[in-house]
N, C-alpha and C positions, 0 to 999 in steps of 0.2 A: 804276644797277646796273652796277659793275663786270663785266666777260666773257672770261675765257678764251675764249669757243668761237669759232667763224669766222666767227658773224655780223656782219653791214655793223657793227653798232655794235661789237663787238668787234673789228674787224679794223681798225681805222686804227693813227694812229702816235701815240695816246695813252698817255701810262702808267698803271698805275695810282695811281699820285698823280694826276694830271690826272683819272682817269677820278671818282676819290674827291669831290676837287673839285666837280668836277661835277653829280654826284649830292647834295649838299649847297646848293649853289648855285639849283638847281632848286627846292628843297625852300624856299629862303629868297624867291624870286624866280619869283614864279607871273605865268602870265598877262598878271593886270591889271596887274602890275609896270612902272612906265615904267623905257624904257631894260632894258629885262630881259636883251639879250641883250650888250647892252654890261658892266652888269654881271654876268651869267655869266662873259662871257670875260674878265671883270678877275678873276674869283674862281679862275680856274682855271689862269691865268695861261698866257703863249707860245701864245695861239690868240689867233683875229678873232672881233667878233660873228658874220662869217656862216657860221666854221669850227663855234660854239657852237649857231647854230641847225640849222646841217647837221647835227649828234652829235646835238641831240636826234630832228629829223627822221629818221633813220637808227632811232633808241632807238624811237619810236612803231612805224614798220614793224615790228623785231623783235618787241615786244609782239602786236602784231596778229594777227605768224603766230604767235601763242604759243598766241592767247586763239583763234583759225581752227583751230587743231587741227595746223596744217603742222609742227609742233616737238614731235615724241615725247616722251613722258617717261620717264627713263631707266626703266631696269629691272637696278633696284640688287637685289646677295644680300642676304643672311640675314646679318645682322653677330653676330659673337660672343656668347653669351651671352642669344640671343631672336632672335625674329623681328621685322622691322618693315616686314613686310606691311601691318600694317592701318594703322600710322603714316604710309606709304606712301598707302597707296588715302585716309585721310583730306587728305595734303599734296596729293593730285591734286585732292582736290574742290574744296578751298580754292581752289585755283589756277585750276581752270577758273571757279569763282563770281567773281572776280579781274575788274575791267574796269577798263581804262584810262577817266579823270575827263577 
């Protein structure tokens, strides 16, 4: 999950290419993956395995205060042309139903 905001997993000195990478890398390279984080950090290139497993380590916390409630969810206008209010209050439920595997 790429992040503008100022969260730990957003705020290092990854770019978004790396951060892309990464996100993809994970996806391919779970777990039981041997070498997981060795391969993460070949996949994402100019990091170490323990730069790759610190970004995800950082990426769980965020999630956690996501899924704890610590991380508001914005509170977007009325976009042109309709409301998406209830689009809204549905995207919230989704998100809080949402657990990290």
């Amino acid at each position: 999950m790429a992040s503008n905001s100022m969260s730990a997993y957003g705020s290092g000195s990854w770019t978004v290419k790396q951060s892309k990478a990464f996100e993809r890398a994970l996806a391919t390279y779970d777990q039981d993956s041997p070498d997981r984080w060795y391969n993460v950090a070949r996949a994402v290139g100019g990091t170490t395995p323990d730069e790759a497993k610190r970004q995800y380590e950082l990426l769980v916390r965020d999630i956690e205060s996501i899924e704890n409630g610590h991380v508001p969810f914005p509170n977007y206008s009325k976009t042109t042309g309709g409301s998406t209010k209830g689009r809204l209050r549905d995207e919230e439920k989704r998100m809080r139903s949402m657990k990290l595997q």
